[in-house]
C-alpha angles and dihedrals in degrees: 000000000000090000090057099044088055084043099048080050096046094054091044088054098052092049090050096061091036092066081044097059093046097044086051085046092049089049099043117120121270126186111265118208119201114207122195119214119185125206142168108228090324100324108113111240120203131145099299081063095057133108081008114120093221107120125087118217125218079255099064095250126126109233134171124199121232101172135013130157133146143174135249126189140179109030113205123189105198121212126217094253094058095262112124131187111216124201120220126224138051141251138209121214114198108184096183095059088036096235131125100036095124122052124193098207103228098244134034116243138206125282102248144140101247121197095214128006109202147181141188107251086223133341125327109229086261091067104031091098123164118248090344100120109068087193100054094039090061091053085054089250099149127113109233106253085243088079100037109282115243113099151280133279101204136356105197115163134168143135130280143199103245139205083276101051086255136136110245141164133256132190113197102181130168131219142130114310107251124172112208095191108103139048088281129033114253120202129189117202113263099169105097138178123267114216110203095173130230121347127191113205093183087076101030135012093188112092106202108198121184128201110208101216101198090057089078090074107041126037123093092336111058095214127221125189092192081069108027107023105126135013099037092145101074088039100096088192088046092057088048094059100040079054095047090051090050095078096078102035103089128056136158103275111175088188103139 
């Protein structure tokens, strides 16, 4: 009797550990690659698009895009129970130059069902950090001191048919909101969260995230370049709206 009872435990407890070896096997890290997909209102949009006037803002006006790159940072994957693990570092799309459109993220991360996969549209004011990022520094990345040093969001430039039927430039760049106005400058945070929803790891570790480009001119802000076509740095207003439109512009989007 003795023997069968050592041999029932035995067996549970092979059994036991085996559960817990494959349960420690199912949740062990994996490398996550992020991809970025770009689109106008639903039209893909990649280098044979660029430096071409063919998309229609909310405005009315025809437009092309002949450069446009920006910078996430701090990529969280949020659990069910609240805990989060958040990656470090930074990374710089540049769509004109067509770099930049896969991410390795730098450390492997638990297969998991997550309930919201997130990133900072920018840099936070922790790691916006003036002159600290040789990399970006030698792409001319950096904010002037003049209007508070760190570094941009988001450089996106084109031409535009203007008030006066004719082709003109625009620069829509993103950065920190600083006005210039008092004694002292005065900033207001433009860098923002994007929630991509839940993610589950354990049926794909590719992360396809698309950035509607359209969205940057319409919503909230019906945007006019006529208006605001050029020196939107310094235009503190100008920085809060580009920021209030950027909350609809980015979405999972799994297109190859």
């Amino acid at each position: 009797m003795k023997k069968m009872n050592f041999w029932v435990i035995g067996l549970f407890g092979m059994l036991f550990f085996g559960c817990s070896e494959e349960a420690s096997q199912t949740n062990a890290p994996v490398p996550v690659t992020l991809t970025f997909n770009h689109n106008w209102d639903g039209e893909s949009i990649t280098g044979d698009d660029l430096n071409t006037l063919k998309f229609a803002n909310a405005n009315g006006q025809l437009m092309s895009v002949e450069l446009l790159r920006y910078l996430i940072s701090d990529v969280t994957f949020e659990r069910a129970d609240g805990q989060s693990i958040t990656l470090d570092g930074y990374h710089l799309i540049d769509v004109t130059r067509d770099t930049g459109l896969s991410f390795s993220l730098p450390q492997e991360v638990p297969v998991e069902n997550y309930s919201n996969v997130s990133f900072t549209f920018g840099f936070d004011n922790e790691d916006n950090v003036d002159g600290a990022y040789l990399d970006l520094n030698s792409v001319s990345w950096n904010v002037p001191m003049m209007l508070g040093g760190g570094y941009h969001f988001m450089q996106l430039e084109g031409k535009f048919i203007d008030a006066s039927d004719t082709e003109t430039g625009y620069q829509y760049h993103a950065i920190r909101a600083v006005d210039n106005a008092g004694e002292t400058q005065r900033f207001q945070d433009t860098f923002f969260t994007v929630n991509l929803g839940p993610v589950d790891l354990s049926q794909n570790t590719t992360i396809g995230i698309g950035m509607n480009v359209a969205e940057w001119f319409k919503n909230p802000n019906l945007w006019d370049l006529n208006v605001l076509g050029s020196r939107l740095m310094p235009n503190f207003n100008a920085q809060v709206m580009i920021y209030e439109n950027g909350q609809s512009v980015f979405a999972l989007d799994n297109t190859p």
